[in-house]
Every structure is written in C-alpha cells, then in structure tokens.
N, C-alpha and C positions, 0 to 999 in steps of 0.2 A: 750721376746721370747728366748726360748734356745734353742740351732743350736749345733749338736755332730757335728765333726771338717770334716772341708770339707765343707758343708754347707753354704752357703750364704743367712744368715736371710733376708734378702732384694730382693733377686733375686725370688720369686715366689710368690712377693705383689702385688694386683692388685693395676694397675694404675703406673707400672714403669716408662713406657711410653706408649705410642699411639702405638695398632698395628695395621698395617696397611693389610687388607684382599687380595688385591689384586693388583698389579701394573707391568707392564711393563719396563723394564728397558734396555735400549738400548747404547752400546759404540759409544758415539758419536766421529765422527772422529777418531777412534780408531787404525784401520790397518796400517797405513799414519806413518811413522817416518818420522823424516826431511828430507826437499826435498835436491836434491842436492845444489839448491842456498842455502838455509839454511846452510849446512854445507859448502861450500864454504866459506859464508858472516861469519861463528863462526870461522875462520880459520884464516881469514883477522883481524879479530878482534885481535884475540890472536898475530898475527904478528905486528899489532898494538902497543901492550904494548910493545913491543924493541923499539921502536922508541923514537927518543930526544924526539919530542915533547910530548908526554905523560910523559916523565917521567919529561917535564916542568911544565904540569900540576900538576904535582904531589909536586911541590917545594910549599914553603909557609913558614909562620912562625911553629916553631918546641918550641914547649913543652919541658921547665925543671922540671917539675914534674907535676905526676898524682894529680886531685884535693883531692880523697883519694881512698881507696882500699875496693872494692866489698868485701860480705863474697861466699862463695863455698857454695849452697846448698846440694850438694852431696857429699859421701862418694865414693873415688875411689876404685879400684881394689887391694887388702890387696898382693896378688902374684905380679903384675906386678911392686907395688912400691916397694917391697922386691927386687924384679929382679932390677929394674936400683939402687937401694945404692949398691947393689954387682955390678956394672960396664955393668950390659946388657941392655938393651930396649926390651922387648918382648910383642908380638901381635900378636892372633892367629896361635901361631906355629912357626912366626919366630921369631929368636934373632940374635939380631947385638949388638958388645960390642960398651960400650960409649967411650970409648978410642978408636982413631982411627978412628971413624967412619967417611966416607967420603961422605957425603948429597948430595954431586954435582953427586955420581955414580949411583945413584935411581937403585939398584937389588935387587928390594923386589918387594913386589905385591904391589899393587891399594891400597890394605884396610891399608899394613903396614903403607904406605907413608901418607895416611890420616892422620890416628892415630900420625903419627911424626911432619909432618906439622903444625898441630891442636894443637899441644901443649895441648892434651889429657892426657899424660901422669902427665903432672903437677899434675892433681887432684891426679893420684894415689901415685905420691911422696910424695906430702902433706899429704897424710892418715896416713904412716905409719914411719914415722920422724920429725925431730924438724925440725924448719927452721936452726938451726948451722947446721943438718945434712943432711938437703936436697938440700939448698942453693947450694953446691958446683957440685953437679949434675947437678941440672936445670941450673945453669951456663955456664957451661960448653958447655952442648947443646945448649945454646941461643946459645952463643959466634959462635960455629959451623955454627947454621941454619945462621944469619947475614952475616957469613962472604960467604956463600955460596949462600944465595938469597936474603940477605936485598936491595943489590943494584938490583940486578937483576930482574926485572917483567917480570915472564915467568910462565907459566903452567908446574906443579902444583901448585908449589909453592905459587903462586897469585891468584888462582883460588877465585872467588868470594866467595865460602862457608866457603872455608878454613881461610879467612881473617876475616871470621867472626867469625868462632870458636876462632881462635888465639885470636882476641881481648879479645873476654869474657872469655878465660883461663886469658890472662895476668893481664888482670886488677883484676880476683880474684885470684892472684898468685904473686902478684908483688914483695911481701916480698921474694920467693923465687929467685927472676931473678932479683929483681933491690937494694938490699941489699948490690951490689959491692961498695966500694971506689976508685973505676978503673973509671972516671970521663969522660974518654971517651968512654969506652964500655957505660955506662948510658946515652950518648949524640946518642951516635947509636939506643940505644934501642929504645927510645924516636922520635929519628928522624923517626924512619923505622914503627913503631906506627902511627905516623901525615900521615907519604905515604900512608901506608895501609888505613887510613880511609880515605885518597882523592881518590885513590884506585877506592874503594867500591862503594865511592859514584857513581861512573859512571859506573860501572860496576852491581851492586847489582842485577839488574833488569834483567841478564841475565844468573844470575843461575836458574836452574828447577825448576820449581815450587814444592813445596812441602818443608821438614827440610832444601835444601839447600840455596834454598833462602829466608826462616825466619832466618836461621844462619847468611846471608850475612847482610840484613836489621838491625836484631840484632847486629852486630858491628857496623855497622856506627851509632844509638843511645847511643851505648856503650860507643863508640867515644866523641860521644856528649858530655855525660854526665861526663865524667872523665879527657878530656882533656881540659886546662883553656881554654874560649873563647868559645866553643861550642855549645851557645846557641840555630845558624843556622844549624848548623849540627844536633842535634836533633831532630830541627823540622822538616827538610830534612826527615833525619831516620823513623820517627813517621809516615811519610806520607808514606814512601814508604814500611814501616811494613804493616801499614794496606791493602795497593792491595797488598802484598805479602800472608798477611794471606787471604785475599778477594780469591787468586788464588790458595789456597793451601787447602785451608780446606771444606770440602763439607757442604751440608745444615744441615746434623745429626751429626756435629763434626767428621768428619774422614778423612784424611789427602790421596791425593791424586793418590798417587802409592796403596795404600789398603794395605799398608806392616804394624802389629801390632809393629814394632824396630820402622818404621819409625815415626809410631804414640807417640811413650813415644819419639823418640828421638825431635821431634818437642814442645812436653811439656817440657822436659828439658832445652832446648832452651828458652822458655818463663820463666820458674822458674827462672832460670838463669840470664836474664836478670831483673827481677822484683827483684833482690839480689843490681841490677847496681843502679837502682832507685831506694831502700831499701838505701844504702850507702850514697845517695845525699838525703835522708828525702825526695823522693817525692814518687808518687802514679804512678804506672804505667798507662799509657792509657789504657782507657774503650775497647777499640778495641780487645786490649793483651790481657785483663784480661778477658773479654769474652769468649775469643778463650780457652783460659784455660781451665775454663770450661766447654765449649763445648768439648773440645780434653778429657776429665777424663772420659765418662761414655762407648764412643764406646771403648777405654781401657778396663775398666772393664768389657766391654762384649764379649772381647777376652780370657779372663782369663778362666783356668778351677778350680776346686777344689780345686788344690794345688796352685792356684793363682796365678802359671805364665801362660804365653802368651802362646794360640796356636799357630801353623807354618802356617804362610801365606806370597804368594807374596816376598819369598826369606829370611824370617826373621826368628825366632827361638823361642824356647820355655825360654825366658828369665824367670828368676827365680821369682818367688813371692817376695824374700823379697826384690830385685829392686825394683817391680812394687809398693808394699807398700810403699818404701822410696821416689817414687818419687811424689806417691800420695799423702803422707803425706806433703810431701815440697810444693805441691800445697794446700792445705791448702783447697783442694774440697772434700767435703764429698755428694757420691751420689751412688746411684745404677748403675750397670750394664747394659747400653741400651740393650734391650731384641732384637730390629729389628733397625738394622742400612741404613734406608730405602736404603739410594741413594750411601753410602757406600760399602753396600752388604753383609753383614752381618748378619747371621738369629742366633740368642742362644734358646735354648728350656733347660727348667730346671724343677727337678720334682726331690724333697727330695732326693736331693744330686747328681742326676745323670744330667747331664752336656752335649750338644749337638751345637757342632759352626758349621753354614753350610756356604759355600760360593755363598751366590746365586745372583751373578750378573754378567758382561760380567766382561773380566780381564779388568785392566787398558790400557787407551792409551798409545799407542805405545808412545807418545812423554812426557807423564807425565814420564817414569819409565824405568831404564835400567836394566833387571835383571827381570822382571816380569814372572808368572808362570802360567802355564794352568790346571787350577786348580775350574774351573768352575763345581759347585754342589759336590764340597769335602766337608765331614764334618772330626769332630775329634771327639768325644766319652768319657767322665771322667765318675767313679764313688766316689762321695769323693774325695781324697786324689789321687787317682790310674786314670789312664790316662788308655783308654785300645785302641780306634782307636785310629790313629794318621796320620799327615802327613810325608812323610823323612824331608820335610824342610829347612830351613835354606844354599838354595844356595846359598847368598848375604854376610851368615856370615861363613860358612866352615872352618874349621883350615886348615890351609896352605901347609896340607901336604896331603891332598887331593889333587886326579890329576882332572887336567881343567874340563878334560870328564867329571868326575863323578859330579863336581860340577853343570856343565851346563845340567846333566842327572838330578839333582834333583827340576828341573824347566818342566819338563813334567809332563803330566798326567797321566800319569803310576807311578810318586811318590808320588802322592794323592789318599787319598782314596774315587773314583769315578768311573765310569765305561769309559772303551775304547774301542771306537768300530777300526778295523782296523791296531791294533797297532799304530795310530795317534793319534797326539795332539789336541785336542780340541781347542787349537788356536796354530797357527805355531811360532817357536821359530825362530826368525832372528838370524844370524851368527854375527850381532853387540850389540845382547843382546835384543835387543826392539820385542814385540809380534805381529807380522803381522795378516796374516786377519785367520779368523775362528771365535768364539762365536760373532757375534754381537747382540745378542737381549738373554734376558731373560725371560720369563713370571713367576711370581712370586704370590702365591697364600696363605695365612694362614690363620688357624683359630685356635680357642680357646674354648674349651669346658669344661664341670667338668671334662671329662672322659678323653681328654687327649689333647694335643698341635700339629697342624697337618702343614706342609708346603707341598706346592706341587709346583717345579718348572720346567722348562723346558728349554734348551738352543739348537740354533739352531748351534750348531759349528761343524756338522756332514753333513747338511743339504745341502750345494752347493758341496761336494764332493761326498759323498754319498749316499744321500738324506734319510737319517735318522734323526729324532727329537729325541735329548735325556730327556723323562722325570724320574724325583725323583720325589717320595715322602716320606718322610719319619712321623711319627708319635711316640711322646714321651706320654706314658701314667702317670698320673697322679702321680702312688705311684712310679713313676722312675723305675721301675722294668723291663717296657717291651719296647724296641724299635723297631716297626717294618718298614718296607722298599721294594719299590718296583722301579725299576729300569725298563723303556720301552725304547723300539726303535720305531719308528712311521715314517710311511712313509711318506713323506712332501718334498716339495718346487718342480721345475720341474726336479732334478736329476730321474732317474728312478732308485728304489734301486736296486742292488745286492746281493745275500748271502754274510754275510759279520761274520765272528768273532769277538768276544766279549768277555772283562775281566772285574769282576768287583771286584776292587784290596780294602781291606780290610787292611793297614798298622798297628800291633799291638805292643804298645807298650812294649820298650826292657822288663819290669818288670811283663808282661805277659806270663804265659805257655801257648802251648796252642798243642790240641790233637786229629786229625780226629776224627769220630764216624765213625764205621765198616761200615755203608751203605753206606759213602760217599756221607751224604746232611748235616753232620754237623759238630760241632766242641766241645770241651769245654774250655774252658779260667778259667785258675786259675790268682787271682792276688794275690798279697799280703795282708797277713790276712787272705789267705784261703778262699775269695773270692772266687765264682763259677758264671760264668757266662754261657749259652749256645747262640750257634751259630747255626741259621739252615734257609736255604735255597731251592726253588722251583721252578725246572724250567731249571736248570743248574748243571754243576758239579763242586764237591769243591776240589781243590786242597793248600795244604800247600807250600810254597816261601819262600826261604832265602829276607830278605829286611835290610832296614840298618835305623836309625835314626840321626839325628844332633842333639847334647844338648845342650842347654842354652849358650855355651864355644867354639862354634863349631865344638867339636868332634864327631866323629861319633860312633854309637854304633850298634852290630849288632841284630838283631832282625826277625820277621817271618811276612809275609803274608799271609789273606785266602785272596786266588781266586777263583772267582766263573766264570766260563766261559761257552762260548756255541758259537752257530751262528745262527745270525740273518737271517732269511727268510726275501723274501720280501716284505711281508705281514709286519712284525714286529715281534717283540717278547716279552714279560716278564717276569722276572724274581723276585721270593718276597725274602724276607729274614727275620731276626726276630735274635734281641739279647731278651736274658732273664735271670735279676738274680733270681739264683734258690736260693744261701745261700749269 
C-alpha cells in the first residue's frame, strides 16, 4: 500500500477495531472530589512521615552497591541537557542556576519542582555528554537534593510518585551520580535509595490513580530488582503494580484522567521499567506487558497527520517524533484505536483527513487535578496540517504564562465546542478538580461507504439551563467534506430560557483564515496553498483573536471562527460544513 505523507496506511482498514453503534456513557461518582475527612486523613498522613517512628520504619540493612545498572530507553531533551553542562536547570520557562541553588527554598512552580525532584533531568544530561562530563553535574545536584531532603520525609520531596520516578532515573543513571570515590556521599546515596523504597512501599498505594501511581509501584519493583536482597520487595511491587494498573487503565487501554501526556507518560513508565527487568535477564510480568499494549493503540488514536498528540484534558500537542520514539521502545506495532469506547474518544479518518472528538463526560473529579470541560470538542488535521484545534495544554504551559490564563485554558470556551451561556459544560473547582455539570453522554456511530457518522449528546447544560447539547458531526469518505450540526434541545425539569450561544471553531496558528462578504463563511488557507471553505446556517460568523500551547508549552497566537446566536426556548440549530476545495 502507498500512503502520500500524512496518511496512515492502517487507520481506514476495516476491522481496526470494533465500532461500537451505540452506548451511554455516564461519570460515575464524578462531581464528588475528596471529602473533607479525606483530605484531613491525606494530611495526617503526610504529618506522619516526620515522625520517629516512620522514619524507624524506614531503618534496615542499606546497600553497598546496585546489583547492576538499567539502560535508558529514551533519548532526553538535547536544549535542557545543553542548559545544565552551562550551569542552569531549566523547565518550561524557568531557570535556576546549578551553583547555588538552594532545594530547601521551593520558589518555582509545581511542574519545575517535579521535574527536579524526579531526577528527570538525568535523562537529558545523559543525551548530550560523556559521563567524564556529565558526572560532575548530576553530582552536584545529588549531593544538594540529600543534603536537603535525604533525611527529611516530607512533601514533595517524598511524595509517593516522585519516589518512584527517582528510583527508575537513578538506577538508569547510576554511572552519572554514583561514579564518585567520595565513599561517603555513595553510602548516603545508597542509604537514602534502601529509605525510599521502604518509603514506597507503605505509601505507593496512595498516589492517584493513574501515571502517578504506576510511577510509585514501578520503583518499589525497581527497588526490588536492583538492590541485593530484593527478592520480597519485588514481589511486593509486582503485586501492587498490578491493582495499580487494575486502577489506572480503562477496559479500551486508556489511562484514567483521559489526558493523551498522561497516556505516553504512563507507557514510558512501563518501557522503563521493562529496561529494570531487561538489566536482570528477566521478563516483565504478563500484567505490565499487557498494559503496554493496551496503552499503544488509544495513543495512536490521539495522534493527528503530523503524528503528534491532540490537546486534551490539560496535555498538549506533544511532537510526533516523541510519540514514534516511544512507540518504537515499546516494541508495539498496531493501529490506531478508531473508538476508544469507555475512554471517550471518537477519531474518524478518510484519505488523509483526520477528526478526534471527545465524546464522553470529563473525568472524575478525584481521578484528575487539572481537568477540562471539554465534552464534544473535536480537532480537525488534513495530512500534515492541523486546521481545528484545541488551545490546550493547561497542565503543560510555560511558566510565564499568568495562573489566569493557564486555568482559562481548561474551560470550554478553549475547545472547540459550543457554549451555551458563557458557562462551562462542567464547572471548574478553585482546587483544580471538575465539579458537577456533564454527567451522562449518549453516544451513537455509524459506518457507511459514503461516509463515518457520530452523533452524541451531553447533558451538562441540562439542570441549569435545561438545554441538551447535541453533535453530530460526519466525515465523508474521500476526506474532502466534514459536516456538523450543533442543537440545543429542551430537557430535564429546568424550564429553558432564551439563552446565547457560541460555537468556538479554534484554528490552528499555521492557518489563514478570511470572512466571505455575507458573513456565513470563511476560507482557510493552510500550508501548501491548501484551501479549505467554512460555511455555516442558522447563526452568524464572527472572526476571534485565540491563542495555542505547543508541544513546549508556548503559547502561540492564532484566530477563531465563531458562530453565535440565541437559543429560544423551543431550541435551536445550527449546521456547518468544512470543504476542501484545492
């Protein structure tokens, strides 16, 4: 088969998978974030680890050396490891120099301190230096982080997730950090290594579900496997992997915040560790290697043309040749889930032209901090060229974005969906977690010669309002034509009101794009002299400044069509229609 670039030979074969015509999809327990006992009892906890006695727990015999040294599946960040051999640390927008730095003062954000903690950086050291000249770096920092939190068990520092990325950087970085003839830094390292995985063990089980608690399980295996004696500890780990992946990963492979970062970063995770077992000549468990698998194809059914990720649920357009590299180190070769049933995930694809819809309620309030309201968004490629899109990427933002706007690009007015009200389709809590609005979906597709059809509906208008929002959209077969109908539908006991209406169109930065004089249409050039047309019924079209996150967290600026009106209380609809003309 021969596929012109863009194109996914595989993605319009019948028999990808099962699609599935019809289904109901409802947030169970969804509004609910942690009760106040809940967060009381995680407080207690955390006051806990200061205490003697945990950190009696934590004594044992200590490790003089690792049994041997994991390989790094991945290739880090080529800029950020340039950035620390010239003396800085930098991540997403900030930079703190490695001299001087003081670990104990935490003024950075959430994501920097992650990335520090996590011994993230290792990888990208390792990319772009020998070990004579990276050595003295990663050193350095160890020496710092120890002397600032080895003793210390406190948040963040010890945070279940982070203990678990640390492990599996260190053990496949050892040459960098443990290469010193300073015999008692190396007895520290080591000692503070044996804490963390006693740590873990008691801890693991109460990181969130989803990457951060496969990260946390994954070290205390990690553990297992690399420090003498471990035999118990692995099995420990092994066990408590699998209800971690049991709790994390849905029935169609998709990880359970619905974030497509959080999906590769929970593969990563698994590669990663199967690198641990790879070291020791053994075989990962059936459990792991499954999930693996399962986690590659809703992946690939995120991707667009150019093969990175659309923006969903706070994540970002990470780059194609990540998502290739990471695929490849999973060593899965498959298609593209087309219907990511219980996930929520609809892709429609037709010679070359590309379509992600999000059609299910958001995630639970207690799966996900940072979640977006984002219910019945799609994004739009053709080829190579991206033309909807989402703004995206609240969770990964560069740092010099202010709060506002980060926490702006979690509504649904930064998706491209309809708003009735200026309101959220589901309400954003002021601690990040998504409170009550979308609970139920109804979700309907079919499959024809003639073209690919979804029709869903979400009730997240319905108890304030009492408006039902339905989509439909349809992908016609030669990719050429996508059309779309957007209702309002009177439902539930609210008695509707005339209400206003936007239905927001986000196009991407490398799109022109050009009213038509009547004001029902548009035309989009992309690159390559692409033409596409925009036309709409029922509503009027205006043009919007809008903005995008890329891959990097930068933001880039870009335009909007909106199509707006007001709803009667009767209802209303509204059609639409993209068309490539050349």
């Amino acid at each position: 088969m021969t596929a012109r670039p863009g194109i996914d030979p595989l993605a319009d074969e019948p028999g990808a998978d099962g699609i599935d015509e019809g289904k109901r999809l409802i947030r169970v327990g969804g509004d609910s974030g942690r009760s106040l006992a809940e967060r009381l009892a995680e407080r207690l906890h955390l006051l806990a680890w200061r205490t003697p006695f945990h950190g009696l727990r934590l004594g044992g015999r200590y490790p003089l050396k690792l049994l041997t040294v994991a390989d790094d599946p991945f290739a880090g960040d080529v800029a950020r490891g340039r950035a620390l051999l010239d003396g800085t640390l930098v991540f997403r927008g900030e930079r703190r120099a490695v001299v001087g730095l003081d670990l104990k003062a935490a003024d950075w954000s959430r994501a920097f301190g992650d990335h520090l903690h996590s011994f993230a950086w290792l990888r990208d050291l390792s990319t772009v230096a020998t070990r004579a000249d990276a050595a003295p770096v990663a050193e350095h920092l160890t020496r710092a982080w120890l002397a600032a939190h080895g003793d210390a068990v406190a948040d963040p520092a010890w945070r279940p997730d982070l203990w678990g990325r640390r492990i599996l950087a260190w053990v496949a970085h050892a040459p960098l950090i443990l290469s010193s003839t300073d015999l008692i830094y190396r007895s520290k390292l080591l000692t503070t290594l044996a804490r963390g995985a006693r740590h873990l063990e008691r801890t693991a089980d109460r990181a969130p579900a989803g990457p951060g608690r496969i990260a946390a399980w994954s070290g205390v295996v990690a553990a297992g496997l690399l420090i003498p004696g471990g035999d118990t500890r692995r099995a420990l780990g092994e066990a408590g992997l699998a209800r971690a992946l049991d709790a994390s990963i849905t029935s169609d492979g998709g990880i359970v915040g619905r974030s497509g970062a959080g999906q590769l970063d929970a593969l990563m995770l698994l590669v990663a560790l199967r690198a641990v077992y790879a070291a020791r000549r053994m075989d990962m468990p059936d459990a792991a290697e499954m999930a693996v698998n399962r986690l590659v194809p809703p992946l690939l059914g995120l991707a667009h043309g150019d093969r990175g990720l659309s923006s969903w649920q706070g994540g970002g357009p990470i780059s194609g040749d990540t998502i290739d590299a990471v695929v490849t180190a999973s060593g899965v070769r498959t298609r593209p889930l087309r219907q990511a049933r219980e996930w929520g995930y609809q892709r429609l694809s037709a010679m070359g032209t590309l379509l992600v819809m999000d059609a299910a309620p958001p995630p639970v309030a207690r799966a996900v901090d940072g979640g977006c309201a984002s219910t019945l968004a799609f994004e739009l490629s053709d080829g190579p060229n991206r033309i909807v899109v989402n703004c995206g990427g609240a969770r990964m933002a560069n740092a010099t974005l202010p709060a506002a706007l980060c926490e702006g690009l979690r509504t649904t007015a930064a998706h491209s969906t309809l708003v009735l009200g200026d309101a959220n389709s589901t309400a954003l809590q002021a601690d990040g977690s998504l409170g009550r609005g979308v609970g139920e979906v109804e979700l309907a597709r079919g499959e024809t010669d003639a073209a690919s059809r979804i029709e869903a509906s979400h009730d997240g208008y319905v108890r304030r309002m009492g408006f039902l929002h339905r989509r439909t959209i349809a992908l016609g077969s030669d990719g050429r034509d996508v059309r779309g109908e957007d209702s309002l539908i009177p439902s539930g006991r609210t008695r509707p009101k005339a209400k206003g209406f936007a239905i927001r169109f986000h196009l991407a930065p490398t799109v022109e794009v050009a009213a038509t004089a009547d004001g029902q249409g548009a035309v989009l050039r992309l690159p390559g002299n692409i033409l596409w047309q925009f036309r709409c019924k029922g509503a009027v079209l205006a043009l919007e400044e809008s903005l995008w996150i890329d891959g990097d967290g930068r933001p880039h600026p870009t335009e909007q069509i909106v199509v707006s009106g007001e709803a009667t209380p009767g209802g209303t609809s509204v059609s639409w229609w993209f068309h490539r003309s050349k």
